[in-house]
C-alpha positions in Angstrom: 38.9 -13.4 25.7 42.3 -14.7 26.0 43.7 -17.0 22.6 46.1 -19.7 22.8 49.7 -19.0 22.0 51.0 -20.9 18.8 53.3 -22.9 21.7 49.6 -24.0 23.6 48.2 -25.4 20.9 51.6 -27.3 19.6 51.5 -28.2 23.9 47.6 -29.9 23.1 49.2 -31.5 19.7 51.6 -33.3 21.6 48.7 -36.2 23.1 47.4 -36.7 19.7 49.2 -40.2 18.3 49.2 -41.1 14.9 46.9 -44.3 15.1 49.4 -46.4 13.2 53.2 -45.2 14.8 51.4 -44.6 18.4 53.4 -41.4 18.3 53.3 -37.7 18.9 52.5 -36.0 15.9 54.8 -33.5 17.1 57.4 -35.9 17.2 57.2 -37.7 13.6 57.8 -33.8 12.2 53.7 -34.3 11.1 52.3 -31.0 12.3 53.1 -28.8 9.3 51.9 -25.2 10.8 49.6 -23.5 13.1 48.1 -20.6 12.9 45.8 -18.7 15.7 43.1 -16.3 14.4 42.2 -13.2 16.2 38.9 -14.9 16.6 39.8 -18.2 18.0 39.6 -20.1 14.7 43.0 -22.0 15.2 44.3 -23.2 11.4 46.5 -26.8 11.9 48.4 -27.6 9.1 49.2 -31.6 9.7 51.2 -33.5 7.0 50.1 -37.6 6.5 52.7 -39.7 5.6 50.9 -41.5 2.5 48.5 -39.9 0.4 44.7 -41.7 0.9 46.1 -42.5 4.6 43.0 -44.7 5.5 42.8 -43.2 9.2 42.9 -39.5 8.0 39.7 -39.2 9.1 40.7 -40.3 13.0 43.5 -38.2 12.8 41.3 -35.1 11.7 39.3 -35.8 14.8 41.4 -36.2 17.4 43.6 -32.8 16.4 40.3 -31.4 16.5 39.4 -32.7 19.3 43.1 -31.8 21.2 42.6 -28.2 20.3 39.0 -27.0 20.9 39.9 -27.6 24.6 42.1 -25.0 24.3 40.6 -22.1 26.3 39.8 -19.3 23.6 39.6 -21.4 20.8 35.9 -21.1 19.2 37.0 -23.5 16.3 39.7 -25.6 14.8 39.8 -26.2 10.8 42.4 -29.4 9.6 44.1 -29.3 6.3 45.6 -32.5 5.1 48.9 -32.4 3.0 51.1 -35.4 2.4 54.8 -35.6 3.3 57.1 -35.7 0.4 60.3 -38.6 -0.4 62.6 -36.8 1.4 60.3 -36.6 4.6 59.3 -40.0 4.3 62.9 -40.9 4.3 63.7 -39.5 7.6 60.4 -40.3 9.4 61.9 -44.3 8.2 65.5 -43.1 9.7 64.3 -41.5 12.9 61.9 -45.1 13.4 64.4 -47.2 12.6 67.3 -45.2 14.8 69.6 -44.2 11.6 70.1 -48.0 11.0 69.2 -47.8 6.7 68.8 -51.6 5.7 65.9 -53.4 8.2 66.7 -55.9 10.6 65.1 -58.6 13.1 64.4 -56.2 16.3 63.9 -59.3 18.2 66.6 -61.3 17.0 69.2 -58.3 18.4 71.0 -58.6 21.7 69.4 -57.0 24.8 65.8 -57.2 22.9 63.9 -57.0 25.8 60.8 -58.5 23.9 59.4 -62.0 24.4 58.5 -64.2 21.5 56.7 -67.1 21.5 55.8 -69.4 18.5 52.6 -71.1 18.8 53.2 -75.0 17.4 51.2 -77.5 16.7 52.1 -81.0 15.3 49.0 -81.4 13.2 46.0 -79.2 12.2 42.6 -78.8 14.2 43.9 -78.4 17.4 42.6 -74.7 18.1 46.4 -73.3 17.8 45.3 -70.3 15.7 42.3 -69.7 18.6 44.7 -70.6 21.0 47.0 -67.8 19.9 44.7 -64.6 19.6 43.4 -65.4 22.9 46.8 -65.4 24.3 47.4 -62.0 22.4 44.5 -60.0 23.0 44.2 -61.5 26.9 47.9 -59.8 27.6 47.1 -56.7 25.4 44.3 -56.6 28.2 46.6 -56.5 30.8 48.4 -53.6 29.2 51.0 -55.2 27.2 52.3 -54.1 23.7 51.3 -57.3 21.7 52.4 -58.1 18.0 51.0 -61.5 16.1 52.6 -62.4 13.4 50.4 -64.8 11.0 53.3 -67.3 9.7 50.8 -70.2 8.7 51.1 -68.6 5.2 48.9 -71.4 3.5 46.6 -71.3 6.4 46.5 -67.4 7.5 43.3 -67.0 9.6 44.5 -64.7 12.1 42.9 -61.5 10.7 39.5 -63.0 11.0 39.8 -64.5 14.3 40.6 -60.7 16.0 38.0 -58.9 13.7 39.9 -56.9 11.2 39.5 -56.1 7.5 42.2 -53.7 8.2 45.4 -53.3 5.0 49.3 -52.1 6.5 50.1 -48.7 4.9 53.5 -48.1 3.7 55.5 -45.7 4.2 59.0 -45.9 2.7 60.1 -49.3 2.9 58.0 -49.6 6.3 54.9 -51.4 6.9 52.6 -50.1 9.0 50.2 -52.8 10.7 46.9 -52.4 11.6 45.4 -53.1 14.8 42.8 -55.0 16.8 41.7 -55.4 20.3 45.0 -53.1 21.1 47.1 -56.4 18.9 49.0 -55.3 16.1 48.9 -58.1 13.8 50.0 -59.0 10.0 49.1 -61.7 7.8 50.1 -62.7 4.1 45.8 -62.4 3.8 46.2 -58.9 4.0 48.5 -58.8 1.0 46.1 -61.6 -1.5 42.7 -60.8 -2.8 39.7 -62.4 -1.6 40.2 -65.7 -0.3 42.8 -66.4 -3.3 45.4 -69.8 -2.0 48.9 -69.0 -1.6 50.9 -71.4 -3.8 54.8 -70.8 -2.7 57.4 -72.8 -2.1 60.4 -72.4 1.0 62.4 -69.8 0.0 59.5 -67.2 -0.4 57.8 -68.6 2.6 61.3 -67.7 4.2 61.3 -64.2 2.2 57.6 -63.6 3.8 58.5 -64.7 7.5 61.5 -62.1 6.7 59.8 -59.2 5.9 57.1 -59.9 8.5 59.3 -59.5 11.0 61.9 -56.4 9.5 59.7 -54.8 7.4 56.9 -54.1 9.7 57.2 -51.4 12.1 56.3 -53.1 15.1 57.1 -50.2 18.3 58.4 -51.7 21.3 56.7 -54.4 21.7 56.7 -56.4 25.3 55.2 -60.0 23.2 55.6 -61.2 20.1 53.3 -64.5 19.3 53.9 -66.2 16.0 51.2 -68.9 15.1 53.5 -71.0 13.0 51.6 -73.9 10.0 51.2 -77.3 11.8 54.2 -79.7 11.4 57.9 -79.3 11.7 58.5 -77.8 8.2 60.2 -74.7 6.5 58.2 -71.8 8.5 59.4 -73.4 12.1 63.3 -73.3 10.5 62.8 -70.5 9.3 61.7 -69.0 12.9 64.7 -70.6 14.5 67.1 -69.0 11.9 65.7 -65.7 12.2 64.8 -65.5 16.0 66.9 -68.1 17.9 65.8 -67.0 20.8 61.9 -67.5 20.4 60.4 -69.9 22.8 57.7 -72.5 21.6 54.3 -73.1 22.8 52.8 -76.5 22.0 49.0 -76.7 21.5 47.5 -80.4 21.7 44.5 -81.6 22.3 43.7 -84.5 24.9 43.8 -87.5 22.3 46.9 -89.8 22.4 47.3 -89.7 18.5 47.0 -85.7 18.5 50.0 -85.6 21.2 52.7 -87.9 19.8 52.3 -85.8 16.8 52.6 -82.4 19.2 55.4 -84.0 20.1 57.5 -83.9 17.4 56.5 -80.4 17.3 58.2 -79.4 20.5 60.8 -82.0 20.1 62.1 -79.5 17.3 63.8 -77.3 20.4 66.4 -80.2 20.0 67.2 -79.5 17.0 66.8 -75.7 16.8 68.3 -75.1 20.6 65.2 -73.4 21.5 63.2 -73.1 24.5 60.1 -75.2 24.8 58.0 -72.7 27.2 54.9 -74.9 27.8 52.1 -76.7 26.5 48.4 -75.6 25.7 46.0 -78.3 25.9 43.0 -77.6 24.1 39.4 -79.4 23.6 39.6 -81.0 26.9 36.3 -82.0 28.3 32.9 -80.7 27.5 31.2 -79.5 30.5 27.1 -81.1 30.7 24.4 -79.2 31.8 24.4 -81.4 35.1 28.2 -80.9 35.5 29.8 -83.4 35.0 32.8 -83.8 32.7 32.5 -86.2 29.3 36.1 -86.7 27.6 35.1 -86.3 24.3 38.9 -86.6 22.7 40.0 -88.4 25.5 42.4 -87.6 28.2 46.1 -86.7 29.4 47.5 -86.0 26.0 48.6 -82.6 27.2 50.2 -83.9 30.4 51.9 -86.8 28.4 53.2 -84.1 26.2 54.8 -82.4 28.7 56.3 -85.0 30.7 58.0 -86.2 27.4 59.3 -83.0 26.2 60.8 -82.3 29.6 62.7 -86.0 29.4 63.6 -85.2 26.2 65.2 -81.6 26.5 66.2 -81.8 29.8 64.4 -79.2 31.1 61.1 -78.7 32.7 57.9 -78.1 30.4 54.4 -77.4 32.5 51.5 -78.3 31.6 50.0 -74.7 31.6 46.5 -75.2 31.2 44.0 -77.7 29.7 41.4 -75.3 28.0 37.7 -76.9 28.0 35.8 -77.6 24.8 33.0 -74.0 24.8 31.3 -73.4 21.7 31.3 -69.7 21.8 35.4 -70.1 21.7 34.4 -71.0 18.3 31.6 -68.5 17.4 33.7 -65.6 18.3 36.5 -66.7 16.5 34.1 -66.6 13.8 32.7 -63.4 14.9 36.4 -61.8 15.5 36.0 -60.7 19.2 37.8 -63.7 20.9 36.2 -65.4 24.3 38.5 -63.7 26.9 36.7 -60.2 26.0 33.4 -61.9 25.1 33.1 -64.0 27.6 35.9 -63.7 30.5 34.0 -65.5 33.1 33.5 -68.5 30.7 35.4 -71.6 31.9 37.8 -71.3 28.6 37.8 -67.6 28.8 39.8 -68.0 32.3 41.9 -70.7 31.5 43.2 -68.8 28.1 43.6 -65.6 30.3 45.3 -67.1 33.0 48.0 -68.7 30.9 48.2 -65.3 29.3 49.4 -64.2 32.6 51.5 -67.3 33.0 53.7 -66.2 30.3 53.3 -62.3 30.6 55.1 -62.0 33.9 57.5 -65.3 33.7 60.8 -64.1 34.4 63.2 -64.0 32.0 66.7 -65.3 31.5 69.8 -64.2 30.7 70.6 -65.7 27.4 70.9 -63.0 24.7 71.4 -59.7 26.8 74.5 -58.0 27.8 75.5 -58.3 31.2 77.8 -55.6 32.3 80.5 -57.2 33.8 84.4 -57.9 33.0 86.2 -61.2 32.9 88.2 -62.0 36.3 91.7 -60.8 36.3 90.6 -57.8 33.9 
């Protein structure tokens, strides 16, 4: 029987990702020794970067799994040690590319990643649904998706995609968890229970921070933000700290709902951000015979957009009018959102097919580097 070199199995160690960094362990310096027995026991030594890593377990099983299909190998036995400061410290310097103090990846020039805040002028229109359909529908498509749950008094993101999941930290890195292939955090990960949060700006600002520098997010190809209803310190905030996001405005059909969504978008004015589209939710109930009852009206979302293009000069579609589906609201409830439940529901194919609206729009130039010299240079 021919064993494994030392070199085969660190070859097979290479596919196995830590769950959180979506990494080689080889890479983030985790695989702490191997030794090959003469009788095809093969002894990984792997380090974790916290102790009581809550996905020890999965990473146990998939080095397992990696090496038993090693030809020669007759069994693989795991032991678990924990990195000390000094590793920790460069796994968080090797992450973060040297740079020591976090910063706003998305807010640097040349960020390739879009970023989208989900907006709403007043509460009840679906925005929160709206947003992790949006998310998980482009994860779908194979897309690197991060949500970021900035309705701090509101959060109800980590429900809506199914998790019960806590960030790990490692250094001063947060490590989010995952759902649906979304990597998500939410200020409800970080209270117990269902305890209110009772802040004022300046540490709703503080949070939004650290959301967004803090949290190792990858390279990510969307970010959506679902911001608190209204026009108040979390959608400054946003424009302070990522200028170049673009805003989504959710509405509903109903004339009052969409002067309010309005003001919403008209914030772009203000902020010199780029109002992307908007979402009109709630916009007919189909009946069993077919036809079409307007339950909160009609052309709210269509007046919304032909006002916010007047007013910023630019043109704001309409990109889809999403219709009123009760299971959009049972598996938000359930945490396994209507475009994977139920894809070929009417809803379930409008929400995915704005997802794909805004996953391959092109992009511009503002913010990236162009290489090119002035004239007469």
């Amino acid at each position: 029987m021919t064993l494994p070199s030392v070199d085969d199995v660190q070859k097979a160690l290479a596919g196995v990702q830590d769950p959180e960094i979506r990494r080689p362990i080889t890479d983030l310096g985790m695989v702490k020794g191997v030794v090959v027995g003469g009788d095809g026991v093969v002894d990984v030594a792997v380090f974790l970067t916290v102790s009581g890593c809550p996905l020890r377990d999965k990473i146990t099983a998939d080095v397992t799994s990696a090496v038993s299909a090693l030809d020669g190998v007759t069994g693989v036995r795991v032991e678990l040690d924990v990195m000390s400061d000094a590793q920790r410290t460069e796994l968080r310097k090797s992450l973060r590319g040297g740079v020591e103090e976090p910063v706003i990846p998305f807010a640097q020039p040349g960020s390739l990643t879009r970023v989208y805040c989900v907006a709403s002028g007043k509460g009840g229109v679906g925005k929160s649904s709206v947003t992790v359909n949006l998310a998980v529908a482009m994860a779908a498509r194979g897309l690197s998706v991060g949500v970021v749950d900035a309705d701090i008094y509101g959060h109800s993101i980590p429900r809506m995609l199914g998790t019960e999941g806590k960030p790990t930290q490692v250094e001063k890195m947060i490590m989010p968890p995952q759902a649906h292939g979304v990597k998500l955090i939410s200020i409800g990960m970080f209270t117990s229970g269902n305890a209110p949060v009772v802040w004022r700006g300046p540490m709703l600002h503080r949070a939004l921070q650290q959301f967004l520098a803090d949290v190792f997010w990858g390279d990510l190809d969307v970010l959506l933000l679902d911001l608190p209803p209204g026009t108040g310190d979390i959608a400054i905030s946003v424009a302070q700290l990522v200028p170049n996001a673009e805003i989504l405005v959710v509405t509903t059909p109903q004339q009052a709902a969409a002067e309010v969504a309005e003001r919403a978008g008209a914030i772009a004015l203000q902020t010199r951000q780029r109002v992307a589209g908007v979402i009109e939710n709630m916009s007919w109930l189909e009946l069993p015979d077919g036809t079409r009852m307007d339950v909160f009206g009609s052309g709210g979302g269509q007046a919304v957009a032909d006002s916010l293009t007047q007013a910023v000069g630019a043109d704001v579609p309409l990109l889809g009018q999403v219709p009123l589906d009760p299971r959009l609201r049972e598996q938000g409830d359930s945490g396994t959102p209507i475009v994977l439940s139920h894809p070929e529901s009417a809803a379930g194919q409008v929400l995915t097919a704005v997802a794909g609206k805004l996953s391959t729009r092109s992009r511009g130039l503002a913010g990236r580097l162009l290489n090119v010299s002035p004239a007469g240079r």
